[in-house]
C-alpha positions as a Markdown table, in Angstrom:
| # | Residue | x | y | z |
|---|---|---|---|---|
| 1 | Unk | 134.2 | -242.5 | 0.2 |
| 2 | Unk | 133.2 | -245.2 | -2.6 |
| 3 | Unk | 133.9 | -248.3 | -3.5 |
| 4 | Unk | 135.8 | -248.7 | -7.1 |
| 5 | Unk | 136.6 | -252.2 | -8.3 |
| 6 | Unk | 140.2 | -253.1 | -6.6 |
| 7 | Unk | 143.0 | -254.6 | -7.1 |
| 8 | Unk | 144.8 | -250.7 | -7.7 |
| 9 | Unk | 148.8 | -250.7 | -7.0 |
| 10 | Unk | 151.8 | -248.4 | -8.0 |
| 11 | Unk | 152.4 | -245.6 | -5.8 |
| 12 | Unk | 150.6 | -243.3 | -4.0 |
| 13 | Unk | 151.2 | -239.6 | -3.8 |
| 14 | Unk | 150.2 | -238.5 | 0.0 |
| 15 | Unk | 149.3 | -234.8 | 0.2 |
| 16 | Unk | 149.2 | -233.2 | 4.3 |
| 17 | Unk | 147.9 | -229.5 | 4.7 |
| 18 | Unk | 145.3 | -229.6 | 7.8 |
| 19 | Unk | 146.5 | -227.5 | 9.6 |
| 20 | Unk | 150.3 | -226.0 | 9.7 |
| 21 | Unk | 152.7 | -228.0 | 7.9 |
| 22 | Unk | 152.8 | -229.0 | 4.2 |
| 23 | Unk | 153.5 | -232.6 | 3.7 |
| 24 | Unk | 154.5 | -234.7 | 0.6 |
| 25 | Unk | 155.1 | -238.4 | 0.2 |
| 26 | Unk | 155.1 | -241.4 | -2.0 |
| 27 | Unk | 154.2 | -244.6 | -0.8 |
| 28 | Unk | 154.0 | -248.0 | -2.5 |
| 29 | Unk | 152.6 | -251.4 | -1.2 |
| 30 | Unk | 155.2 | -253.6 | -1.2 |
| 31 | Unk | 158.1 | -251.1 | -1.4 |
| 32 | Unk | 157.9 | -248.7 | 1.3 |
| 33 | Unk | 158.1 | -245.2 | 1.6 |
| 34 | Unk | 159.8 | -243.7 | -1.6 |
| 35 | Unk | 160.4 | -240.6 | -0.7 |
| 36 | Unk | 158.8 | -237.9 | 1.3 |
| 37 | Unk | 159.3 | -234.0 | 2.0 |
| 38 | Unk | 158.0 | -231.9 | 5.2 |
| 39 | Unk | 158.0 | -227.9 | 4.9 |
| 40 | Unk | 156.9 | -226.6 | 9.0 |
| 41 | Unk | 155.5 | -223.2 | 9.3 |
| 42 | Unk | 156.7 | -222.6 | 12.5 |
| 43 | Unk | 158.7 | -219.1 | 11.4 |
| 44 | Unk | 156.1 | -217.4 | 10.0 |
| 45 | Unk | 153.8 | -218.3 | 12.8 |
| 46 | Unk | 156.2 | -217.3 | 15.7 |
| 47 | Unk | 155.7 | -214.0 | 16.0 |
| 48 | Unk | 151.8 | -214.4 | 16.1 |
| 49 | Unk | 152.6 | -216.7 | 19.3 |
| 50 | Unk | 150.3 | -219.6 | 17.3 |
| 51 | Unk | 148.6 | -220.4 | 13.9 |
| 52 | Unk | 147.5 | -218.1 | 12.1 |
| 53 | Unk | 144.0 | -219.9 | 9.2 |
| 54 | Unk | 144.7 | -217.4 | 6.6 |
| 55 | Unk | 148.5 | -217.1 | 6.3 |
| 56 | Unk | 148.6 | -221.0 | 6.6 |
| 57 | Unk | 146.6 | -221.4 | 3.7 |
| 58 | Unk | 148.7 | -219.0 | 1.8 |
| 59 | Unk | 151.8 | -220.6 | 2.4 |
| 60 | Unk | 150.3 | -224.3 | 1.7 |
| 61 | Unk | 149.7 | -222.6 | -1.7 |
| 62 | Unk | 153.4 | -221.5 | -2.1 |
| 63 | Unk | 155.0 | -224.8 | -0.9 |
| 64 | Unk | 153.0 | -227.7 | -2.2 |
| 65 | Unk | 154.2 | -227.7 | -6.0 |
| 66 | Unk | 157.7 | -227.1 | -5.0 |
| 67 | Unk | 157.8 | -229.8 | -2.4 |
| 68 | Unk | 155.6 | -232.4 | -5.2 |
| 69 | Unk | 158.2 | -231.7 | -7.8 |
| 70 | Unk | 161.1 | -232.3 | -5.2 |
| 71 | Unk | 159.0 | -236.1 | -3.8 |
| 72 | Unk | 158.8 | -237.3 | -7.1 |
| 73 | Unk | 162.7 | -236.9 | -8.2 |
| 74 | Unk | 163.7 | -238.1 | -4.9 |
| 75 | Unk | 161.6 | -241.4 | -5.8 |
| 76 | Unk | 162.6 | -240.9 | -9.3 |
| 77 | Unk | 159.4 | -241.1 | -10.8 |
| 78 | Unk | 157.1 | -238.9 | -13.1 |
| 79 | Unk | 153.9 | -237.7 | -12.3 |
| 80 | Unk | 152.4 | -239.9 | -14.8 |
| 81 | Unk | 154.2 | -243.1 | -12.6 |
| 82 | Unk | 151.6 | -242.5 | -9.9 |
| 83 | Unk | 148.4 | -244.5 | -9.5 |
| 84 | Unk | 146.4 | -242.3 | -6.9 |
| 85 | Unk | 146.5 | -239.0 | -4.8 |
| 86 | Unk | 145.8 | -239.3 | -1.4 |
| 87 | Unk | 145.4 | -236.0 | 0.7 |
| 88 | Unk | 144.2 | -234.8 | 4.2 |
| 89 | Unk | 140.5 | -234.5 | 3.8 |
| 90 | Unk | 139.7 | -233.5 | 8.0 |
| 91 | Unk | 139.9 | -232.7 | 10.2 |
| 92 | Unk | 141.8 | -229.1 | 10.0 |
| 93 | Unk | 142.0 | -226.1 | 9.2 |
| 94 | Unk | 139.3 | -226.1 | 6.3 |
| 95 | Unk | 141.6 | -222.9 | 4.4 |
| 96 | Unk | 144.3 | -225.4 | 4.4 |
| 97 | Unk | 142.3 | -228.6 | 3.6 |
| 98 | Unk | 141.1 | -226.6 | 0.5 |
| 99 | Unk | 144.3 | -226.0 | -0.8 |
| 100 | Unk | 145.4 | -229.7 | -0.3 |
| 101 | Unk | 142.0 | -231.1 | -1.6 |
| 102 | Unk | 142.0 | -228.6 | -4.6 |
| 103 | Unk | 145.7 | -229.8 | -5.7 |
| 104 | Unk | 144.9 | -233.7 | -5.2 |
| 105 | Unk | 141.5 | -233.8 | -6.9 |
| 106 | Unk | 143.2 | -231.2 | -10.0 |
| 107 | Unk | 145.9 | -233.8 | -10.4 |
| 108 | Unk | 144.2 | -236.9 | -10.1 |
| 109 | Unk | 141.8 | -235.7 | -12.8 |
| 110 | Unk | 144.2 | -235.0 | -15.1 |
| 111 | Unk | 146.1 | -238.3 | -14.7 |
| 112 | Unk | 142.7 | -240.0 | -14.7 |
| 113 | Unk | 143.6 | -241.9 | -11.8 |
| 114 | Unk | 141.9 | -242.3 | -8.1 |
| 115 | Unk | 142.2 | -239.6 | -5.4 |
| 116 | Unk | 141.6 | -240.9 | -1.6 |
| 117 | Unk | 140.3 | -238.3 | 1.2 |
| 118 | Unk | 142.3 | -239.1 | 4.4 |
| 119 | Unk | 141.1 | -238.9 | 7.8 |
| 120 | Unk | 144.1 | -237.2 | 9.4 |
| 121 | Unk | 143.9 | -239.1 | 12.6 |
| 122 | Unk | 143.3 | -242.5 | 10.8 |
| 123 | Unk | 146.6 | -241.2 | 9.0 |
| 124 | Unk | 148.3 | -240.8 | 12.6 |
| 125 | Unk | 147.0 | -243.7 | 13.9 |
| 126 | Unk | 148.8 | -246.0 | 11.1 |
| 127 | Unk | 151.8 | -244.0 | 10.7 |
| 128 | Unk | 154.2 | -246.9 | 13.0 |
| 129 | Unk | 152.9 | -248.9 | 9.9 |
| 130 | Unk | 156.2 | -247.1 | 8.2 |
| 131 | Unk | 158.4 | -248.7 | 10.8 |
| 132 | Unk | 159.6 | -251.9 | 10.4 |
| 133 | Unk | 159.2 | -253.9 | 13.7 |
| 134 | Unk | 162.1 | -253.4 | 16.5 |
| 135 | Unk | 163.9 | -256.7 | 17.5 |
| 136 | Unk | 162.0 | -259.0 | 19.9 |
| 137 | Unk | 158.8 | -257.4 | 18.4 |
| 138 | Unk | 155.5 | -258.8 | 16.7 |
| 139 | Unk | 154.7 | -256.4 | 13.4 |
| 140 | Unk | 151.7 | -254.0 | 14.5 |
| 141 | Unk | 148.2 | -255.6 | 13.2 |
| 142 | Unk | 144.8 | -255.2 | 14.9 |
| 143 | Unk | 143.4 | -255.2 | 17.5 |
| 144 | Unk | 145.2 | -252.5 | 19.7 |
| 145 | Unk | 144.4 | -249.8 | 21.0 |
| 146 | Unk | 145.8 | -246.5 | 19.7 |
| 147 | Unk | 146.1 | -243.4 | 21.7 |
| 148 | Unk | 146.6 | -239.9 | 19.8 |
| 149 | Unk | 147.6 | -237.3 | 20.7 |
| 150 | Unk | 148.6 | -233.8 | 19.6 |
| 151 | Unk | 147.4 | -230.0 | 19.6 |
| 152 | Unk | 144.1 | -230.5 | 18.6 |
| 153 | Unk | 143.5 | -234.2 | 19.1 |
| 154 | Unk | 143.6 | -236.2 | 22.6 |
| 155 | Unk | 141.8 | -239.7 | 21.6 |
| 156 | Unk | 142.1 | -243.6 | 23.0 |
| 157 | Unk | 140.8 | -245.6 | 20.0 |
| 158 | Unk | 140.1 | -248.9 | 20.1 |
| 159 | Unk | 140.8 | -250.8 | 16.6 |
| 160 | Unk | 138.9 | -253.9 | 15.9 |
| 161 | Unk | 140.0 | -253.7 | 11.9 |
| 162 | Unk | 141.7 | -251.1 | 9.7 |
| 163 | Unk | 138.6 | -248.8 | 9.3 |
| 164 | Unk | 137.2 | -249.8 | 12.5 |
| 165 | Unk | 137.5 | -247.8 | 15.0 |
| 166 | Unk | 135.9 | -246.9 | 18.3 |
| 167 | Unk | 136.5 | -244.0 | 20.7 |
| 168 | Unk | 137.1 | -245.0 | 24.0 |
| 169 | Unk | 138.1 | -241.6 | 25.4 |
| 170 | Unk | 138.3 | -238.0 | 24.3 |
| 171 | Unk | 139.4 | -234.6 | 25.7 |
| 172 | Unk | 136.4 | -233.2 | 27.1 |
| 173 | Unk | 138.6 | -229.3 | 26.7 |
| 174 | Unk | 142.2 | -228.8 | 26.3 |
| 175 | Unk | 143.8 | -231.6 | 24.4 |
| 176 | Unk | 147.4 | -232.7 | 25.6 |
| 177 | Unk | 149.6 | -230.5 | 22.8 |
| 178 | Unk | 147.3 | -227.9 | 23.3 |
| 179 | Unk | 148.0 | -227.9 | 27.2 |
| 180 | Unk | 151.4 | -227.8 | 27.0 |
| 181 | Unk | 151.5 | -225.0 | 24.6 |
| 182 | Unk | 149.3 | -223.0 | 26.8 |
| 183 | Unk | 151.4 | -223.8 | 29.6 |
| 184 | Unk | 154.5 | -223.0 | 27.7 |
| 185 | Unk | 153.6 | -219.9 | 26.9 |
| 186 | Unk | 152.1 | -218.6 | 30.0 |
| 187 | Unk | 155.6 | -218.9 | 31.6 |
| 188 | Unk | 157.6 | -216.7 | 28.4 |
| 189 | Unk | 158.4 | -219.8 | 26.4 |
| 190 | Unk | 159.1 | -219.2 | 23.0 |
| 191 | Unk | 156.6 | -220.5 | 20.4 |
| 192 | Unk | 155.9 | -223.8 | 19.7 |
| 193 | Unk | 155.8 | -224.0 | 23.2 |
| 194 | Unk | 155.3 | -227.7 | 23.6 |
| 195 | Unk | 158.3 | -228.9 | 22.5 |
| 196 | Unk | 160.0 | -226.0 | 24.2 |
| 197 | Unk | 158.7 | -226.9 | 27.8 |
| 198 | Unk | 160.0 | -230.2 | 26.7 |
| 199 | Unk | 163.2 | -229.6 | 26.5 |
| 200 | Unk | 163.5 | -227.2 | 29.8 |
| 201 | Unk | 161.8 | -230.1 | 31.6 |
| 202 | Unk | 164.8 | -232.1 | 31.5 |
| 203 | Unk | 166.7 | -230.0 | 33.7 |
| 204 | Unk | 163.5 | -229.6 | 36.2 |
| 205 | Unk | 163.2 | -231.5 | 39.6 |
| 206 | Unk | 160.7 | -233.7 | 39.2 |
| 207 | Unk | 159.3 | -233.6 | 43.3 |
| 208 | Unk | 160.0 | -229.5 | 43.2 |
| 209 | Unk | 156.1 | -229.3 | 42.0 |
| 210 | Unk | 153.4 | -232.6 | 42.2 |
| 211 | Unk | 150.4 | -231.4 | 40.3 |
| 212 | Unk | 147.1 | -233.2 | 40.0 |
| 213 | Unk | 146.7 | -236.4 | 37.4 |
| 214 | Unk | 143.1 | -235.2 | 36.2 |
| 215 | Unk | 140.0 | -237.7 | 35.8 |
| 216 | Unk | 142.5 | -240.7 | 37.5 |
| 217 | Unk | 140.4 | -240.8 | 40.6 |
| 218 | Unk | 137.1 | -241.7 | 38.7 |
| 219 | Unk | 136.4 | -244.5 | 36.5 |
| 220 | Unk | 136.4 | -243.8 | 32.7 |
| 221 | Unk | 138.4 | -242.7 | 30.0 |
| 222 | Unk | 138.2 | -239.2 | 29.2 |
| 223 | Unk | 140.7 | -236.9 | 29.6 |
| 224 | Unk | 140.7 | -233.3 | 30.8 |
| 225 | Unk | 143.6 | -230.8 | 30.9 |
| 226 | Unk | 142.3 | -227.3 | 31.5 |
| 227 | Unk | 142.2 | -227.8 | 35.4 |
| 228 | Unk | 145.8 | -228.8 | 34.9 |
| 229 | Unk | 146.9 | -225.6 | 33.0 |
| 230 | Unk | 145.3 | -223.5 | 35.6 |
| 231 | Unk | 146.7 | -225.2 | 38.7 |
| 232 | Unk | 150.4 | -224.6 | 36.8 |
| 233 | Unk | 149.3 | -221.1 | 36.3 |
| 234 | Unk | 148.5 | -220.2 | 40.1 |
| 235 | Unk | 151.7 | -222.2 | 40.7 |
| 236 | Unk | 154.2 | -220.5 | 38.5 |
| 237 | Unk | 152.7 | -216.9 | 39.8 |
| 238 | Unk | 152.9 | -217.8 | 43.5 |
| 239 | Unk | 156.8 | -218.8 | 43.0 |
| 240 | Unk | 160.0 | -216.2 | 42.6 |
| 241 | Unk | 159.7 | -216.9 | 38.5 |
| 242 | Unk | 163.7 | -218.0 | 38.5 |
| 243 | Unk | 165.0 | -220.1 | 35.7 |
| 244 | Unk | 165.3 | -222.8 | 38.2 |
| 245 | Unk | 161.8 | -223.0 | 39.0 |
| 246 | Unk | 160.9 | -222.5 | 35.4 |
| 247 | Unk | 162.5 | -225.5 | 34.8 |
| 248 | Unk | 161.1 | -227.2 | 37.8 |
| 249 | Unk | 157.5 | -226.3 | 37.0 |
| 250 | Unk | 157.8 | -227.7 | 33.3 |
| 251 | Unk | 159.1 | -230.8 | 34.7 |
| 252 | Unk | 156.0 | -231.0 | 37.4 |
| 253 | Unk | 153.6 | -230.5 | 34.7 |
| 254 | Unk | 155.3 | -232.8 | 32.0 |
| 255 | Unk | 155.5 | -235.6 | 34.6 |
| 256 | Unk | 151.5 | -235.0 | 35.4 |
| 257 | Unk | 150.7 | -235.1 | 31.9 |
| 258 | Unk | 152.7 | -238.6 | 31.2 |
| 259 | Unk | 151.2 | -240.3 | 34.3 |
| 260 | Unk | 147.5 | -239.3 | 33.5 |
| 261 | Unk | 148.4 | -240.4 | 29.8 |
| 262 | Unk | 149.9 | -243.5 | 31.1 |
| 263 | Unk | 147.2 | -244.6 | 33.8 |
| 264 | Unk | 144.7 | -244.0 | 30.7 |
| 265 | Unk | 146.0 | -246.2 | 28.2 |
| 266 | Unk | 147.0 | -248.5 | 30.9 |
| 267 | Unk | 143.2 | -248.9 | 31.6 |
| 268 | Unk | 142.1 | -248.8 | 27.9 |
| 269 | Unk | 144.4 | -252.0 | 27.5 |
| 270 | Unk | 142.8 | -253.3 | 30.4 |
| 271 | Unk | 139.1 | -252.5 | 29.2 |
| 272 | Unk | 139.4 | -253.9 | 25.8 |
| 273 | Unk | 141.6 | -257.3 | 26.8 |
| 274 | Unk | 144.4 | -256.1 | 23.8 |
| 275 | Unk | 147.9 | -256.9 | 24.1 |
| 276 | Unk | 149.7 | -253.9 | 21.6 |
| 277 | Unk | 149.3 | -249.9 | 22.1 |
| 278 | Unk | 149.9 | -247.5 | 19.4 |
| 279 | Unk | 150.8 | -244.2 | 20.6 |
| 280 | Unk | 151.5 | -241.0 | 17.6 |
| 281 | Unk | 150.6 | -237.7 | 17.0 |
| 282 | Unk | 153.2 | -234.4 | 18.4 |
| 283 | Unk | 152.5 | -235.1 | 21.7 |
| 284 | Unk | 153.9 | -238.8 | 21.0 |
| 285 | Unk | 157.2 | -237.7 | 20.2 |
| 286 | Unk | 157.6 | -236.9 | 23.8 |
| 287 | Unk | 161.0 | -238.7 | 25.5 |
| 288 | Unk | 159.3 | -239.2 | 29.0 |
| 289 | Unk | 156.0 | -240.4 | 27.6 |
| 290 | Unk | 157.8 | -242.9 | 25.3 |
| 291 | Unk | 160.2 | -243.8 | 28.2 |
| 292 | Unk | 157.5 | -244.9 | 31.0 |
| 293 | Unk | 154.6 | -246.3 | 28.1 |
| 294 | Unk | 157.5 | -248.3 | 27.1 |
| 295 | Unk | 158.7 | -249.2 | 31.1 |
| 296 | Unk | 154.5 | -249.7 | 31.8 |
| 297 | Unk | 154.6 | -252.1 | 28.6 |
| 298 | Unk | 157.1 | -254.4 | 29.5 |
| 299 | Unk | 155.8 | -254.9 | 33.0 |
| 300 | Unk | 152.5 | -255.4 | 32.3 |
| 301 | Unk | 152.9 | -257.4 | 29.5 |
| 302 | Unk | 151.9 | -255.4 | 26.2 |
| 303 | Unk | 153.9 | -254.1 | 23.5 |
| 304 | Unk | 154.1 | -250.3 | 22.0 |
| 305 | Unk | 154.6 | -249.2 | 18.9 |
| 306 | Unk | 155.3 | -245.6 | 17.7 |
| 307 | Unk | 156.6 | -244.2 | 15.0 |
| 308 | Unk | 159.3 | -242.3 | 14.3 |
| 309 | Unk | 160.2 | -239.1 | 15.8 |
| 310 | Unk | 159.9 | -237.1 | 11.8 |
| 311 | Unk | 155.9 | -239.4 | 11.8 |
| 312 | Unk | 154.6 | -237.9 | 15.0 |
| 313 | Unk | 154.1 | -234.6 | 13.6 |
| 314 | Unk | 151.9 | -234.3 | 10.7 |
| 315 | Unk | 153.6 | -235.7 | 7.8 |
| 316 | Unk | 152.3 | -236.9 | 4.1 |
| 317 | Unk | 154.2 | -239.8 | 4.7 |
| 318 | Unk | 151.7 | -241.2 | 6.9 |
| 319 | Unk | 148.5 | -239.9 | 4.4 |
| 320 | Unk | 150.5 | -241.7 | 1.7 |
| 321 | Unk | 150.0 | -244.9 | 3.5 |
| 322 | Unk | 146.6 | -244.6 | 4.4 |
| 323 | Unk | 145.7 | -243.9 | 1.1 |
| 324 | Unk | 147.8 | -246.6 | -0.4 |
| 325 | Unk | 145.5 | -249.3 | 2.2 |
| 326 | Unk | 142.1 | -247.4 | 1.2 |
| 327 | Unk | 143.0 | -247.8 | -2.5 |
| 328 | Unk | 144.0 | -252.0 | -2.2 |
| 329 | Unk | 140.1 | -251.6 | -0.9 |
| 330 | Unk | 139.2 | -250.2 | -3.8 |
| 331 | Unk | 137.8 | -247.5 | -1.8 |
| 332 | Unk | 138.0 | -244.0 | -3.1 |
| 333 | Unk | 136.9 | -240.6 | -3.1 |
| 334 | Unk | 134.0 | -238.9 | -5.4 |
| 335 | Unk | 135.2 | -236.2 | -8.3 |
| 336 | Unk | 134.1 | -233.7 | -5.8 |
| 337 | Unk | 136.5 | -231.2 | -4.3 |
| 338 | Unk | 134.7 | -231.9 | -0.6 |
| 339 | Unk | 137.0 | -231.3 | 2.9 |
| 340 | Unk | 135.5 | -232.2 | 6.6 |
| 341 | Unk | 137.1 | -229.6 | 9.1 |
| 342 | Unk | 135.3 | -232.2 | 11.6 |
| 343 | Unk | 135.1 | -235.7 | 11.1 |
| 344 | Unk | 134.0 | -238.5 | 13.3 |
| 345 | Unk | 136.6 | -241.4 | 13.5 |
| 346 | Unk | 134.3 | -243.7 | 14.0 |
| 347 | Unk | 132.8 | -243.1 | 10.6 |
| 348 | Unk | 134.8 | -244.6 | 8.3 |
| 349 | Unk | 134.4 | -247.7 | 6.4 |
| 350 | Unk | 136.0 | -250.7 | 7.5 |
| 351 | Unk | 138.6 | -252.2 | 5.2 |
| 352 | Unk | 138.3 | -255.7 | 3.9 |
């Protein structure tokens, strides 16, 4: 990323392909969100049970110019309206970057204007930017700590300043989405299991199975799932298999996952002295993680912020923005098509 001379302004076409959904947006400092357009891959991955690199590239290819035509009349602007093209640059899927990073840096050049290479989890970690505040709420600035999490991602990040970032905790194996899709599927769910054992949990009794909270009885950060997903596994074989106890299992492991999430970012807060959690990615769309982050919040005397249910997953929306607050930096991307399928948060430039 380099520095060009700001002030830049006008809108900013957001480009998402890391991984299994192709995202388009338009976002404008000072007006919003313009417009925006999601395509999910989840059909033509289903019967594959999870993500398939190749065919998700393929697919990335067939949707983006579609969905980009269909951003920019919702808007109602031309292509030649926009003033920078901001796209997924890691981590992911580096098939699928490719195709994001190839369309973005093609159409920048032509319009002679900046292109912006997004960190994906800076882009999830400022997506409740796109809210406005709820009543009785302070607007979201730094410091606060952020905690993402999703199917490849489980992170508490500690932000100091937009573009400064520090990782407090990581997944040392399984990360939270990935946990429950694993855990999903082991018991027949159908794919994407996550949300899946989501839903079934609702129905489960939540004292019918108590599972472990891992890494809660040690200091530290750091979160661990694996353990977890084999102690449901040895569960879910030793029972009769019924409905019922499908549903009770789901709701056993859903609650261990929310508490371990919970006592984490509850000590994170604690750590760093902030007052404000942001909490996104898949994983953050969850109803009982919101629920008892929100409950821990107003006891203990922070606020939460998430975004929208449509923001959680990966969106362009939230690359859009991102890219729109790198630009008013006048920080920008080389002419180089160049994708990171790993990328280290902590990285990134600070912005002014």
């Amino acid at each position: 990323m380099t520095d060009s001379k700001p002030p830049f302004s006008g809108p900013v076409l957001g480009i998402e392909s890391s991984c299994d959904e192709t995202g388009i947006a338009v976002y404008q400092a000072g007006r919003g969100l313009l417009a925006h357009a999601l395509y999910s891959q989840i059909a033509l991955h289903a019967e594959y049970g999870g993500v398939v690199p190749e065919l998700a590239s393929r697919d990335h290819v067939r949707k983006l110019l579609p969905l980009l035509r269909q951003t920019l009349a919702e808007a109602n602007l031309k292509v030649s309206d926009l003033a920078a093209v901001a796209y997924t640059a890691g981590p992911g899927l580096i098939g699928a970057l490719l195709v994001g990073a190839s369309v973005a840096r093609a159409l920048a050049w032509a319009l002679e204007v900046p292109a912006i290479g997004v960190h994906h989890m800076e882009g999830h970690l400022l997506a409740p930017l796109l809210e406005e505040p709820a009543p009785g709420t302070q607007p979201l600035a730094p410091p606060f700590v952020a905690l993402l999490v999703s199917g490849g991602h489980s992170l508490l990040v500690g932000v100091d300043k937009i573009g400064s970032y520090r990782i407090l905790g990581d997944t040392l194996d399984d990360a939270a989405g990935e946990a429950f899709d694993k855990t999903a599927k082991l018991m027949g769910l159908p794919y994407p299991g996550g949300p899946a054992l989501a839903k079934l949990a609702e129905n489960g009794n939540p004292f019918a199975f108590k599972f472990a909270r891992p890494m809660t009885d040690r200091p530290g950060l750091d979160l661990s799932f694996s353990g977890l997903k084999t102690q449901v596994l040895m569960a879910w074989r030793g029972s009769n298999q019924s409905n019922a106890t499908r549903a009770d299992v789901a709701r056993g492991f859903e609650e261990a996952i929310v508490e371990t999430l919970t006592i984490k970012c509850r000590r994170a807060l604690t750590a760093t002295g902030y007052k404000r959690l942001v909490v996104s990615g898949g994983v953050g769309a969850n109803k009982r993680l919101r629920a008892q982050l929100a409950e821990a919040g107003d006891k203990e005397g922070f606020q939460t912020y998430f975004p929208r249910l449509a923001f959680c997953t990966d969106n362009g929306a939230m690359i859009a923005l991102a890219g729109s607050i790198r630009l008013a930096a006048g920080q920008t991307s080389g002419p180089e098509i160049q994708v990171r399928p790993r990328w280290n948060l902590e990285s990134l430039p600070e912005v002014a």
